[in-house]
N, C-alpha and C positions, 0 to 999 in steps of 0.2 A: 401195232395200233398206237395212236394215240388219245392217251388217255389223260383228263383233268382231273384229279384228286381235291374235290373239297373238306375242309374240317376247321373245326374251330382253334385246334389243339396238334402240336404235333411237338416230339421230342428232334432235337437238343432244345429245342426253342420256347415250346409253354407244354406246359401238361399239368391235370388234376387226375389222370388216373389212364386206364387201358387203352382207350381212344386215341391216346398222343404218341403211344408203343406203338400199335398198329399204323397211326401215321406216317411213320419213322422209318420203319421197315419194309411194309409192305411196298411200296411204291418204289423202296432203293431194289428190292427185289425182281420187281416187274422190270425195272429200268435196265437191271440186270440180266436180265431175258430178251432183251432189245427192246422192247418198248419206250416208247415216248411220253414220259412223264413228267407232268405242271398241276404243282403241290397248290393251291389257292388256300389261305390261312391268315384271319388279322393278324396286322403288326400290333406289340403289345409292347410300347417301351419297358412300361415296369420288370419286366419278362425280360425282354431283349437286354439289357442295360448292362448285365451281368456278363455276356456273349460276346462282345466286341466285333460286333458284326459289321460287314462292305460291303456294298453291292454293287452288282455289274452296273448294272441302269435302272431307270427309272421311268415311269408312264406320269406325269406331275398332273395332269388335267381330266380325271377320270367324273363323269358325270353318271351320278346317281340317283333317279327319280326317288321319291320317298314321301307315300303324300301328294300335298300340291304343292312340294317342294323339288328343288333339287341341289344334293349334296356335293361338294367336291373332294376328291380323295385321290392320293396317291398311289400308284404300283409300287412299289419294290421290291426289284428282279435279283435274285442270284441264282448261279445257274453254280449245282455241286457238283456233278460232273456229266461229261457225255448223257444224254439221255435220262437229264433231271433236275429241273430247273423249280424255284419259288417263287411264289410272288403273291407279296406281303400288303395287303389293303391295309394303306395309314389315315386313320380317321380318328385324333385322339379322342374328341370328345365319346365317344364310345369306347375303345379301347385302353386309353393310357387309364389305367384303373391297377392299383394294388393286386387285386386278385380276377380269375376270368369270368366268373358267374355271378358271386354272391361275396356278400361281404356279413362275418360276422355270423354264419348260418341263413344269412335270410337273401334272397334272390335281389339282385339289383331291379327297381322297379321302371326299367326300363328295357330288358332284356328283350320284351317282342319288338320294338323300335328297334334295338342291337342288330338284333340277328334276320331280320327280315331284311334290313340294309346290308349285310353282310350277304344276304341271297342274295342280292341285286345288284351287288358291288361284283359280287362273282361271276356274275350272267355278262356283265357288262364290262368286266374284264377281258372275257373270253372273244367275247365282238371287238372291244378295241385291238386286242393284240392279234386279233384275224388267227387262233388257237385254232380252230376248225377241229373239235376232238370228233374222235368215235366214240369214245366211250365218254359221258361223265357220270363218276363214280360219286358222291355222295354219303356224310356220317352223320348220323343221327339228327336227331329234330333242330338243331342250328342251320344247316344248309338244306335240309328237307323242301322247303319249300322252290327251290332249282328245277326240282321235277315236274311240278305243277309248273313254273314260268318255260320251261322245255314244249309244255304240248297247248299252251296260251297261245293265241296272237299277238303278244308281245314278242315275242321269239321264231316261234314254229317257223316263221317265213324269213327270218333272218339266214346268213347265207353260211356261217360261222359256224352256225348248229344241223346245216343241211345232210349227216350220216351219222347224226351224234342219238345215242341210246342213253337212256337214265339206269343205273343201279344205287341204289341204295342198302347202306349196312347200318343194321341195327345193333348197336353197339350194349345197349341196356336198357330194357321198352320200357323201363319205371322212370324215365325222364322222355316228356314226349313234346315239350314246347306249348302247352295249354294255355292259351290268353283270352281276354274279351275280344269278344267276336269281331266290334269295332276297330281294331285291329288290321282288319281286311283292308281298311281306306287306307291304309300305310304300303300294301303292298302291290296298288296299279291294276290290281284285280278287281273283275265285278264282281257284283254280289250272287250271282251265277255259279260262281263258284264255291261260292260257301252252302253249300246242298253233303247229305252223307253220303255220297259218293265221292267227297272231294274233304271241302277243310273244316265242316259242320262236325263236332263233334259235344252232343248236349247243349246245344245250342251255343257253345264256346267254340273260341278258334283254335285247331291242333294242327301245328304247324309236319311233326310227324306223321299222322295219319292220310294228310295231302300228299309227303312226298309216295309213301305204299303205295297210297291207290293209285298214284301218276305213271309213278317208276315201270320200266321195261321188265327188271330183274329186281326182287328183295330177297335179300340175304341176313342173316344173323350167323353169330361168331362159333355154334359148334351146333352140331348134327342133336345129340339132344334138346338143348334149348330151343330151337325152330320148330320141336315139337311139342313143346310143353309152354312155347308162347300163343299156340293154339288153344288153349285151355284156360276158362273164368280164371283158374287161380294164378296163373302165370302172365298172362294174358292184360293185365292192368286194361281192360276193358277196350283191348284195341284186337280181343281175338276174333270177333264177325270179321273184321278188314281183313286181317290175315287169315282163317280161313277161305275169303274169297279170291287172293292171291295163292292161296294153294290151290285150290280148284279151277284155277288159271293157269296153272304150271308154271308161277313165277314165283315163288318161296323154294330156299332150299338155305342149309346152314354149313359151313363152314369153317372148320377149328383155325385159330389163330394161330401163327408159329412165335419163336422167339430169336432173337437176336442173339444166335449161338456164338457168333463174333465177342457181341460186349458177355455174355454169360458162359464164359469157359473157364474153369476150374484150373486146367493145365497152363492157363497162359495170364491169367486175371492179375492185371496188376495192383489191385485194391485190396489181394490180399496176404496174409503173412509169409504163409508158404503153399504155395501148389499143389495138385493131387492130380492123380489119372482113377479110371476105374482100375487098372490094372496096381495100381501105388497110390494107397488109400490112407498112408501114415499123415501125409501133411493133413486131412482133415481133422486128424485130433491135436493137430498145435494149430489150426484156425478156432476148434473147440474152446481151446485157452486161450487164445487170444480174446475171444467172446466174449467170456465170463471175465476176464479180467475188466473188457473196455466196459462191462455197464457192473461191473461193481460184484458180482458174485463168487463164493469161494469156489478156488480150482479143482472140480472133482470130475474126474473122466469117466465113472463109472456110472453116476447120477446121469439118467437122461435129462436129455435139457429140450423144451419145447419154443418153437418159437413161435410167432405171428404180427405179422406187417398188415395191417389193414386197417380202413375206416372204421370209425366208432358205430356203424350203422346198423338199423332194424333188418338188412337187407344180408348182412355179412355174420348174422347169428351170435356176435360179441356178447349180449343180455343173455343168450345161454353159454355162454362159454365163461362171464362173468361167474351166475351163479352155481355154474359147475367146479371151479377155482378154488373155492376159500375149503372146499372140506379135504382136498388134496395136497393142498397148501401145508394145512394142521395135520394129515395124517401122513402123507406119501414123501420119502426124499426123490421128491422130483426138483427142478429149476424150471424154470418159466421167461420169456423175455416179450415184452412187449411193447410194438414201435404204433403208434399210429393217434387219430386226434378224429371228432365229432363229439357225438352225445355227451353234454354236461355232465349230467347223472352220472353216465358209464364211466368218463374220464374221473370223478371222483371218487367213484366207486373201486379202480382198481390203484387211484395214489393209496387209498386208504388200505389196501390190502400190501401195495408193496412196503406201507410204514410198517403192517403188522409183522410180516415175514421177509425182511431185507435180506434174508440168505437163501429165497427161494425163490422170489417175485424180485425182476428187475424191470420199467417201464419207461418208456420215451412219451412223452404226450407231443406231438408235431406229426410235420411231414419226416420220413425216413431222407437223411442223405444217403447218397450212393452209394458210400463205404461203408456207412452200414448197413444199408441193405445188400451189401455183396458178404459181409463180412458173415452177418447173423442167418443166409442161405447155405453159405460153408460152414458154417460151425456146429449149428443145432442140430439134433437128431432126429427131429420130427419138425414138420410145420403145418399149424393148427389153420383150418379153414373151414368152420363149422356153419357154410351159408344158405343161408333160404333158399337164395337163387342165385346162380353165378351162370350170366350169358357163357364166358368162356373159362377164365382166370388164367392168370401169367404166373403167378407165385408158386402154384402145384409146380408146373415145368420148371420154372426156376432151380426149384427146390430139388427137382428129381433129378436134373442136372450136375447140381453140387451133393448129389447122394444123401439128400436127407428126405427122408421119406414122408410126405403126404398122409395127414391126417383130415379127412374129408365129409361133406356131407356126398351122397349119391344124386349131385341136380346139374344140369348143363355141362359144360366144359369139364365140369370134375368127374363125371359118372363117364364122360367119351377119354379123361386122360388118365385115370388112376386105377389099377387093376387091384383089389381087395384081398391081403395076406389069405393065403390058402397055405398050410404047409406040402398039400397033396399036388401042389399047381406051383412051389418056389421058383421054378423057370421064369415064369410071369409074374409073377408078384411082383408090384412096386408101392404100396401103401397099404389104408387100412379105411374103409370105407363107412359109416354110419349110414341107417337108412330113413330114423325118424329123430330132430331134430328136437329132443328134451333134452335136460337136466343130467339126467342119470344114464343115456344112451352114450352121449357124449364121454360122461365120465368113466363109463366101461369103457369104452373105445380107446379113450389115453390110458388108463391104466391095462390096458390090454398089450397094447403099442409097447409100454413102459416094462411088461413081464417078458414078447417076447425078447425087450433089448438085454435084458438081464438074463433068460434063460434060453434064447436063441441065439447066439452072437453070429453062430455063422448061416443062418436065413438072413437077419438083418444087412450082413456083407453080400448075401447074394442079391436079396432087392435095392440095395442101393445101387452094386452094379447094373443091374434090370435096368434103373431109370436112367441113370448114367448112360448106358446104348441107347437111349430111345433113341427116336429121328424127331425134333421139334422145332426143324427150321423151316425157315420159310417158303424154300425152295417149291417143294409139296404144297404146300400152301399156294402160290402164284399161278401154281400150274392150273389150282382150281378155280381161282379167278379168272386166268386167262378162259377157259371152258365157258363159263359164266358169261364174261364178256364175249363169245361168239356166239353164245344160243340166246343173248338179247338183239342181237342180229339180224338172228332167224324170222 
């Protein structure tokens, strides 16, 4: 088949979080299966700059209605190999920007102007380069609106789109593209379409909730969360849509895999020394080399916890916070903390690594690669106590490098993390929470923490557990391929 892959975000090239992994992968995987893959994604100097990137060719005259305007923007094509090619929409005044969304915590205020153009730079890429897909696949509320210009009269009769299907993946339904309605004059559409069956949502415009209701197929990233975005509390008020995409037979969810290439313990060259499941020594001198690199004393017997993640409401940090400090004062545990958001919270845990600097070590930023390879190999446990996780990568990561998963029971975590049983240690690869307080939490890592010290050899057997998983993407493609033939149907 061939397949257009739009996103706003995709790795080597820009990423703020999961969307840009799945980018990355996915598509090199299908392409790998033979498929025909054209990655659509802004150019982002600020991003690119670092990359020293070349490209094959270039489209220089690309015309973008926008409004009662029209835009002029560039292609730029690189083709990565056989059966997988990019092509980069250069429009700086929207793109060349320090960061991809927001600046500062607060949403650039012109983001529906952004990405509305970015839909339409996409639509009209596709036409000029006579792509003619079957499938275009689509990621969350940035290109969302594709769907809708797909079954428009802008399109529908164009000859470029004459076998072409919409799916769309919902990446994380708590960002959904919500603007003023007026909005709509930006995007060539009538006001015909701003009705609840389309891009009406509370009398605002939801650029996400257009693509659902358009799309052939909607997908989201793991089998529980598809179910629990059905649901007021998951559901961030977009679950009447999606349940009527269910009762269409067009919802279904789909675990992500990982890039078992770049995330292999045996061959990783970021970090000190190597491990197999089978030769598990070199994870405890990645263990030292850990504690050494953010500062804490060298002790092998001390479980050490780690966690990479956004300061967010979303990712349960505010309980993981004030779970912290009474284990901090009583528990010889270690602690390592990578990640940046919440004011509050990032103060809240400098202040606790000043109090205990031989228990609590903390990064306030984004994680680089080495250390987020480093701090997957090294740690014993990794901490992921969230409200709601579409899919997560850090669980797998982690189980990967044998350090074992400390979990809330919601989405991707509850479909990837099998919950320590000693009667069931076959299967075992972590340790599962079910209600997301204070004192749950803190059983749970003090749980984690006794069997490490009075289990040593269940703890060897779940690491291996996760170590075997299967978490690439191979599995994964096969289920998109399915997906893309029964939007077909």
């Amino acid at each position: 088949m061939k397949i257009v892959w739009v996103t706003s975000e995709a790795v080597p090239f820009a990423k703020t979080g999961g969307l840009a992994d799945v980018s990355g992968a996915l598509p090199e995987a299908l392409a790998a299966r033979g498929h025909d893959l054209y990655v659509i994604m802004p150019y982002y100097p600020q991003q690119f700059a670092k990359l020293d990137l070349t490209f094959d060719s270039s489209y220089n005259l690309l015309d973008i209605p926008l409004g009662n305007e029209t835009k002029w923007a560039a292609v730029r094509i690189k083709k990565i190999r056989k059966g997988l090619t990019y092509c980069f929409i250069e429009y700086n005044r929207f793109f060349d920007r320090p960061t991809l969304y927001d600046w500062n915590g607060q949403e650039y205020p012109d983001n529906a102007e952004r990405f509305i153009f970015f839909s339409r730079a996409a639509m009209q890429t596709i036409s000029a380069l006579r792509l003619n897909p079957d499938i275009l696949h689509l990621n969350d509320w940035h290109c969302a609106l594709c769907a809708v210009y797909l079954k428009s009269l802008l399109y529908s009769g164009n000859p470029a789109f004459r076998n072409c299907r919409s799916v769309i993946t919902i990446h994380n339904i708590g960002y959904q593209g919500i603007f003023d309605k007026f909005n709509i004059l930006l995007t060539g559409l009538g006001w015909e379409y701003f009705n609840y069956g389309c891009l009406e949502f509370h009398d605002q415009l939801n650029l996400l909730k257009g693509g659902i209701m358009c799309a052939d197929k909607v997908n989201t990233v793991s089998k529980t969360y598809a179910e629990e975005i059905l649901t007021p509390e998951y559901g961030f008020a977009l679950d009447p849509a999606l349940q009527y995409c269910m009762k269409q037979g067009k919802l279904r969810g789909i675990l992500n895999g990982i890039d078992v290439s770049e995330w292999d313990p045996e061959k990783d060259p970021l970090l000190p020394q190597n491990f197999t499941a089978q030769d598990l020594t070199g994870k405890a001198i990645c263990k030292q080399a850990l504690q050494k690199r953010f500062g804490l004393p060298l002790k092998a017997k001390t479980p050490l916890f780690g966690v990479i993640s956004r300061l967010a409401y979303q990712k349960g940090l505010d309980v993981f916070a004030a779970a912290l400090e009474e284990m901090l004062a009583e528990n010889d545990f270690q602690f390592i903390l990578i990640g940046s958001g919440d004011p509050s919270l990032q103060q809240w845990f400098k202040l606790l690594a000043e109090k205990y600097p031989q228990k609590l070590a903390i990064f306030i930023g984004y994680a680089q690669n080495k250390d987020s390879h480093l701090l997957e190999a090294g740690a014993d446990f990794f901490v992921m106590p969230s409200r709601y996780e579409p899919c997560g990568l850090n669980q797998m990561y982690s189980m990967r490098y044998g350090t074992l998963p400390i979990v809330r029971c919601t989405g991707g975590l509850a479909d990837t993390v099998i919950n320590y049983d000693p009667e069931k240690i076959n299967t075992s690869t972590g340790f599962v929470l079910h209600e997301l307080h204070t004192e749950s939490l803190r059983n749970t890592i003090r749980w984690a923490a006794d069997v490490f010290r009075k289990k040593t050899e269940h703890i060897t057997l779940m690491r291996k557990n996760g170590m075997n998983t299967d978490f690439s993407w191979d599995h994964t493609a096969s289920l998109y391929e399915e997906m893309y033939h029964d939007a077909h149907q």
